[in-house]
N, C-alpha and C positions, 0 to 999 in steps of 0.2 A: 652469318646473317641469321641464319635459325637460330641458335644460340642467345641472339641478343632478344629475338621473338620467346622465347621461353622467357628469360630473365624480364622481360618487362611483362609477358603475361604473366607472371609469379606473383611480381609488384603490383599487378593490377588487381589482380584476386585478392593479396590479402589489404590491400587497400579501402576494398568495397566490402570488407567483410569488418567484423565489426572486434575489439578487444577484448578477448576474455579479463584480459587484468586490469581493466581501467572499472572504475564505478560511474555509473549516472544516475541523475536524480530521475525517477515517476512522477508525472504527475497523475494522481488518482479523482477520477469524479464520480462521485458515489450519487444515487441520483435513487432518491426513495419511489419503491415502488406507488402507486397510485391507483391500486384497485383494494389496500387493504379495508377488513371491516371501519368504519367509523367507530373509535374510543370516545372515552368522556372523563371528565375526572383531570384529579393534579395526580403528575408524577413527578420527582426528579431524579435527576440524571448525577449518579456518584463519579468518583475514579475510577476509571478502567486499570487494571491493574498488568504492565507487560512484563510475564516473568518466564522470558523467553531464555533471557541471561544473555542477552547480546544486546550489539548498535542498537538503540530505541527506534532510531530511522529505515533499519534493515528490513526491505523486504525479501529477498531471495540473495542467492551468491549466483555468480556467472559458473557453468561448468565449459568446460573445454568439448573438444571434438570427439574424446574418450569418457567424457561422465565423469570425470574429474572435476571436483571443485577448486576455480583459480581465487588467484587474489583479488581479483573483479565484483561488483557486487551489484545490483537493482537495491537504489534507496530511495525513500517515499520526503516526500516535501517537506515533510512534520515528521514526529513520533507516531507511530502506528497505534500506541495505543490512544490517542489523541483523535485522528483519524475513526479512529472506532467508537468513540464518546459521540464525536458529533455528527455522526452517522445516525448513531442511537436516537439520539435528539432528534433529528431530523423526522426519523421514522416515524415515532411517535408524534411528533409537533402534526404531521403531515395526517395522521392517521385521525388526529382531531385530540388528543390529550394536549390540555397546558403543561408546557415542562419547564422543572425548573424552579417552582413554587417552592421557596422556601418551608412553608407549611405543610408540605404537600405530605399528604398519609405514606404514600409509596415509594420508596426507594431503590431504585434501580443501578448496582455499581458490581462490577467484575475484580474480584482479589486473583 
């Protein structure tokens, strides 16, 4: 009888606990601050450039119970560096600059 109490509490632990080796998607909500100085002016927004040399989607890898990195991974909904473009946008849009103007004197893009 203890035996089979061990065996199902084993199965219930690792049940409730989560897969190092599986991957799930993030969802990320970036939410532009609201207290920056007020801009003015056109900017636009270039390509972000992700030269990580990995999944474009990869945010982090899962480690195991030792700090070992498994086959598991946190991946974001989009490409990160896409994610980080319209972030940028965002910022600035919010901060009071038009973005995006194709005439726009100023240039903002990450290689």
């Amino acid at each position: 009888m203890l035996n089979h109490r061990v065996v199902l509490g084993t199965l219930l632990l690792f049940g409730l606990t989560g897969c190092a080796f599986s991957s799930g998607v993030v969802k990320l909500n970036y939410q532009a601050p609201v207290d920056l100085p007020h801009g003015q002016g056109d900017v636009a927004v270039g390509k972000i450039a992700d030269e990580r040399g990995r999944e474009p989607d990869l945010l982090m890898n899962k480690i195991n119970g030792y700090g070992q990195k498994t086959s598991g991974a946190y991946l974001a909904e989009k490409p990160v560096a896409e994610i980080v473009e319209d972030s940028v946008r965002e910022a600035l849009s919010s901060a009071g600059y038009r973005v995006d103007n194709p005439n726009a004197p100023k240039l903002l893009k990450g290689d």
